[in-house]
C-alpha positions as CSV (number, residue, x, y, z in Angstrom):
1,X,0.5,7.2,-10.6
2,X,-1.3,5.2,-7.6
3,X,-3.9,7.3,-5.8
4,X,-6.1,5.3,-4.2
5,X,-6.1,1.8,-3.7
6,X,-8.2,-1.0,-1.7
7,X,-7.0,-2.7,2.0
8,X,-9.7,-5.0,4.0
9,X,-7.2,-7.8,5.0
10,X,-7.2,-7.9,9.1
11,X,-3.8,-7.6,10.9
12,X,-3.1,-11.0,11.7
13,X,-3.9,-12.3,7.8
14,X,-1.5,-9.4,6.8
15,X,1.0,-10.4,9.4
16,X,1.0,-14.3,8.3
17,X,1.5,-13.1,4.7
18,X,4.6,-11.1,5.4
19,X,6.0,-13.6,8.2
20,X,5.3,-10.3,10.5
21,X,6.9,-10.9,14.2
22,X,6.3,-7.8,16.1
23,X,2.9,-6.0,15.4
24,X,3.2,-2.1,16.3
25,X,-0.7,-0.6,15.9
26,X,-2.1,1.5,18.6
27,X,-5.6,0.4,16.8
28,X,-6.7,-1.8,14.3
29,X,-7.4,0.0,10.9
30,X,-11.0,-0.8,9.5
31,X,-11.4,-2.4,6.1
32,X,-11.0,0.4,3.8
33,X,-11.9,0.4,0.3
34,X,-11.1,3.4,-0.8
35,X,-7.5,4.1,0.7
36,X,-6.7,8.1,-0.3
37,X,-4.0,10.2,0.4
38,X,-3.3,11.2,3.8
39,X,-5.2,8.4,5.0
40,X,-3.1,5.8,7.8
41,X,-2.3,2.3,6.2
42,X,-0.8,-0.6,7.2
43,X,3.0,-1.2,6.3
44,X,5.5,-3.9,6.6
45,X,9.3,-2.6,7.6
46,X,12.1,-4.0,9.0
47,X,14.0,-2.1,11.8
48,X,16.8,-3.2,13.6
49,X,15.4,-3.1,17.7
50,X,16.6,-0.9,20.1
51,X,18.9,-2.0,23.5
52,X,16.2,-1.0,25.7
53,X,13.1,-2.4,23.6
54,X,11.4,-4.3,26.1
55,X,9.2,-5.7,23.6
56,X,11.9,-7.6,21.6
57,X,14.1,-8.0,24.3
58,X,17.5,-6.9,22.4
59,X,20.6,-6.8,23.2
60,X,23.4,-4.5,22.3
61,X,24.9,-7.5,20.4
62,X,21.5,-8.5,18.1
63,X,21.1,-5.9,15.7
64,X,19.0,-8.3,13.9
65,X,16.2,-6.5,12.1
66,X,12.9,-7.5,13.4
67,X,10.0,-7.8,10.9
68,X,7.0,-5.3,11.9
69,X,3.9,-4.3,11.0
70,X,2.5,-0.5,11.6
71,X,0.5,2.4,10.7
72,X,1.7,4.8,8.7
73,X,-0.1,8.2,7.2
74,X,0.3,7.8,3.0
75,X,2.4,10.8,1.8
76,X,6.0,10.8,2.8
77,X,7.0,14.1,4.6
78,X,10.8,14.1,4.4
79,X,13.1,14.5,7.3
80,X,13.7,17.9,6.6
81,X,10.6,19.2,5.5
82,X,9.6,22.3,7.3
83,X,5.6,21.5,6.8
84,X,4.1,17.8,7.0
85,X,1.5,19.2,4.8
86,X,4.2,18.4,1.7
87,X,3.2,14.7,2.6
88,X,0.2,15.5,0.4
89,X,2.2,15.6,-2.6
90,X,4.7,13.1,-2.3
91,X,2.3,10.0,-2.3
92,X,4.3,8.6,-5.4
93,X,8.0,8.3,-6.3
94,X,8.9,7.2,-9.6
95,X,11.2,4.2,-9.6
96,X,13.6,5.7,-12.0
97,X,14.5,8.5,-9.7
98,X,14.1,7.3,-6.8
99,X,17.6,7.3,-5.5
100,X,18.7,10.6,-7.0
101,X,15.7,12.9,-5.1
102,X,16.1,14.6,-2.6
103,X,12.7,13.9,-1.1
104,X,13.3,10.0,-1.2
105,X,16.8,8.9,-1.6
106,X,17.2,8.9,2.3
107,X,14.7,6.6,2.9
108,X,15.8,4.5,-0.6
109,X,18.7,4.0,1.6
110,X,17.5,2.0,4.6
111,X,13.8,3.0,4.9
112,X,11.7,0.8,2.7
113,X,8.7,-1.1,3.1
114,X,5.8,-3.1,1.5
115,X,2.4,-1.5,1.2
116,X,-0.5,-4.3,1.4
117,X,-3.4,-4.4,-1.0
118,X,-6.8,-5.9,-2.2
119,X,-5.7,-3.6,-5.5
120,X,-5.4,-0.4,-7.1
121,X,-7.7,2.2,-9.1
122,X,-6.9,3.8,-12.5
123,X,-8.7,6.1,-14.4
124,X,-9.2,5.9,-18.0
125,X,-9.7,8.5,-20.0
126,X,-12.8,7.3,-22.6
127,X,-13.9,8.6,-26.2
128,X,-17.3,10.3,-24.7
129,X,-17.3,13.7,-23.7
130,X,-19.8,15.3,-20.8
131,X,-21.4,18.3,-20.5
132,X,-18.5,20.2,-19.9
133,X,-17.0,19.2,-23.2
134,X,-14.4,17.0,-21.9
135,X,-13.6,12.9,-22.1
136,X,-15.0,11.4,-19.3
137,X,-13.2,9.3,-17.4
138,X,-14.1,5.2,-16.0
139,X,-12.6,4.2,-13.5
140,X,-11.0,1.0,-13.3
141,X,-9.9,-1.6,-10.5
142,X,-6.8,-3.5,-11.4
143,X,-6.3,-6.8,-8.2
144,X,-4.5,-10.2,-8.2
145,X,-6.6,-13.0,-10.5
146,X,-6.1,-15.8,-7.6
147,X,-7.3,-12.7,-4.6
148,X,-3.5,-12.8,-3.4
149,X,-2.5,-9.6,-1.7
150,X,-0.2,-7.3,-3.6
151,X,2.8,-6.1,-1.9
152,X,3.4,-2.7,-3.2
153,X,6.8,-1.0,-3.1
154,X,7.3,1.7,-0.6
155,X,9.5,3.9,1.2
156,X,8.7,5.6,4.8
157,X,10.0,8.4,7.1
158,X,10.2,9.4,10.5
159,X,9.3,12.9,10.6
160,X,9.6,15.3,13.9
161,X,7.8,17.8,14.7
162,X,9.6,20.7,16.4
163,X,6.2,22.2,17.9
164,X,5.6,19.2,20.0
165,X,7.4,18.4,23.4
166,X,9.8,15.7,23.9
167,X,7.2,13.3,25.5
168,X,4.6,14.2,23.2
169,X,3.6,10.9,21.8
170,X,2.8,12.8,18.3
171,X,6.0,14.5,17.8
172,X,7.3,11.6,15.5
173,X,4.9,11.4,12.4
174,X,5.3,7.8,10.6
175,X,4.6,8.2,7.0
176,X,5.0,6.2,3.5
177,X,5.2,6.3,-0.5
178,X,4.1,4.6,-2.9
179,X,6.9,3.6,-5.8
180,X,5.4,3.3,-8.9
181,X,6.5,2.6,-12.5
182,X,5.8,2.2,-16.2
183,X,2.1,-0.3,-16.4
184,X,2.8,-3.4,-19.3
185,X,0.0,-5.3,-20.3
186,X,-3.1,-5.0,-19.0
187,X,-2.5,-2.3,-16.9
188,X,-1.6,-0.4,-19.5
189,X,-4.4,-0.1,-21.8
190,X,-5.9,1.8,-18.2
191,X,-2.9,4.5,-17.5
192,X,1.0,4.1,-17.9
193,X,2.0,4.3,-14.5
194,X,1.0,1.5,-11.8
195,X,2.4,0.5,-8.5
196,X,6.1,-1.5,-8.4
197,X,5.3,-4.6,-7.0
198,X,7.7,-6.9,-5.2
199,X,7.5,-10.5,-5.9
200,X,7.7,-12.6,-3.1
201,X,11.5,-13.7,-4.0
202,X,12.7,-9.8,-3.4
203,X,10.7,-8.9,-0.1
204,X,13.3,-10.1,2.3
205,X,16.3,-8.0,0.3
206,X,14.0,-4.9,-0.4
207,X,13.0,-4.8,3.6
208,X,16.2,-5.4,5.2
209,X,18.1,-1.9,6.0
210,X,21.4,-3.7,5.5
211,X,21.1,-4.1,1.7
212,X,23.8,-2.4,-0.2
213,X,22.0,0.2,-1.7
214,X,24.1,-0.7,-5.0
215,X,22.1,-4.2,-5.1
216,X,18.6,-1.9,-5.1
217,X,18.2,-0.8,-8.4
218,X,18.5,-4.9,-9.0
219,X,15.4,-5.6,-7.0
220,X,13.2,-2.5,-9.2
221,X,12.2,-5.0,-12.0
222,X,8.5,-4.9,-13.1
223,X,7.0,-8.0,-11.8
224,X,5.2,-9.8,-14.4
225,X,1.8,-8.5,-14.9
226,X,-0.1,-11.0,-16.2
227,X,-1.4,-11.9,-12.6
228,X,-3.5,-9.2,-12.6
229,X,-7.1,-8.5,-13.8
230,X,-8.9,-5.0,-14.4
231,X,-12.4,-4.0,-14.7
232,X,-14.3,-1.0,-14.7
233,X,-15.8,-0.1,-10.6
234,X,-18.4,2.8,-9.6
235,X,-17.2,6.2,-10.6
236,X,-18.8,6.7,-6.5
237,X,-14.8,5.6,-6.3
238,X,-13.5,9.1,-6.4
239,X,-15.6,10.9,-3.5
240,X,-13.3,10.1,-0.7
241,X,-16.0,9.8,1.1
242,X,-17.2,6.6,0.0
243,X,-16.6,3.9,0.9
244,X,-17.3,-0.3,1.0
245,X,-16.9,-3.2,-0.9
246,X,-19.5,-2.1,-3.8
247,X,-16.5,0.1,-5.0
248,X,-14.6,-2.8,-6.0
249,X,-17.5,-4.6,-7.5
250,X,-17.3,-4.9,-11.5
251,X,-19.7,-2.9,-13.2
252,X,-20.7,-3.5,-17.1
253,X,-18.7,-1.2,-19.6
254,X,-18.8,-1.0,-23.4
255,X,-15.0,-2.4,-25.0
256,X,-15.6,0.4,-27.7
257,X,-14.7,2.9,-25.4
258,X,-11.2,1.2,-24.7
């Protein structure tokens, strides 16, 4: 699975990396090194604009989908969900079900996006034992060896809330999924999930609504792995509230223990 990852790129590097055209963020996000669940985090979509977006200036006759870059809360609450507070277990969907759950295959449809990232945190499980008896557990951080950003697979809904009024600017809730599936190489020595990412050859297809949703599964092909480094981080990593750039630091660890 992904559970936490890292994100300190500012918007306008993010929005040059993903040819971004129309930045929607009420606020800049701070560098966050320890992205958790719940959490808001910046996503690339494509939506086709509205007749009577002023900010696009579309017309009935350009349903051209424009390129955007938002905020969304990490834990898709589906459409029909009753409670948001399901968003707090749907922070994953598995690639090879993707388009046959309920919970997702909506937005597998026409609702994807790309997730930016520094890189990602595993935990592996290791051959010592604490005081309680049971392995403990390093974990590691897995980024880019050239400090590219990853573009990590996603999916996002529009959730409304039926307790808000109509011109309550909080009645639509924004939120996003990670895709992940099975980790090759060196990922996975760490844990035998990772995140899907999306080479930069498959962003356009993957993000445009239009897609044929036959031609998806196509685009859900393990990039190659062997772009990416891992090494062992603070175990200070998995108190949520931590956070800064020391968490993604490499810290010595013995290979026996792999």
């Amino acid at each position: 699975m992904c559970g936490r990852y890292a994100s300190s790129r500012s918007p306008e590097d993010l929005a040059e990396e993903f040819e971004v055209v129309d930045t929607r963020l009420d606020k800049v996000l701070p560098p966050d090194y320890n992205v958790a669940p719940t959490k808001e985090v910046y996503a690339v979509v494509e939506r086709a604009p509205r007749p009577d977006d002023e900010e696009t200036g579309a017309t009935p006759d350009d349903p051209e989908p424009v390129r955007q870059l938002r905020a969304l809360r990490w834990g898709l609450v589906p459409f029909w969900a009753k409670d948001p507070s399901i968003g707090s277990r749907m922070i994953n969907a598995r690639m090879e079900t993707v388009a046959e759950k309920p919970a997702f295959r909506r937005a597998f449809a026409g609702r994807r996006c790309l997730l930016p990232a520094d890189g990602y945190f595993e935990w592996y499980e290791t051959q010592q034992k604490g005081k309680s008896g049971k392995p403990l557990k390093q974990p590691f951080f897995l980024t880019p060896k050239d400090g590219s950003v990853l573009a990590m697979a996603g999916l996002y809904e529009i959730w409304k809330d039926p307790t808000r009024a109509d011109d309550d600017p909080e009645r639509f809730r924004w939120t996003c999924t990670v895709l992940t599936t099975e980790a090759t190489d060196e990922a996975g020595r760490i844990h035998d999930r990772m995140p899907l990412m999306l080479t930069r050859d498959r962003r356009d297809a993957w993000l445009d609504p239009r897609t044929p949703k036959d031609s998806l599964l196509d685009l859900l092909v393990p990039a190659q792995q062997s772009g990416l480094q891992a090494y062992p981080v603070s175990t200070a990593v998995g108190n949520v509230r931590n956070n800064g750039p020391e968490l993604v630091e490499p810290i010595p660890f013995e290979e026996s223990l792999l």
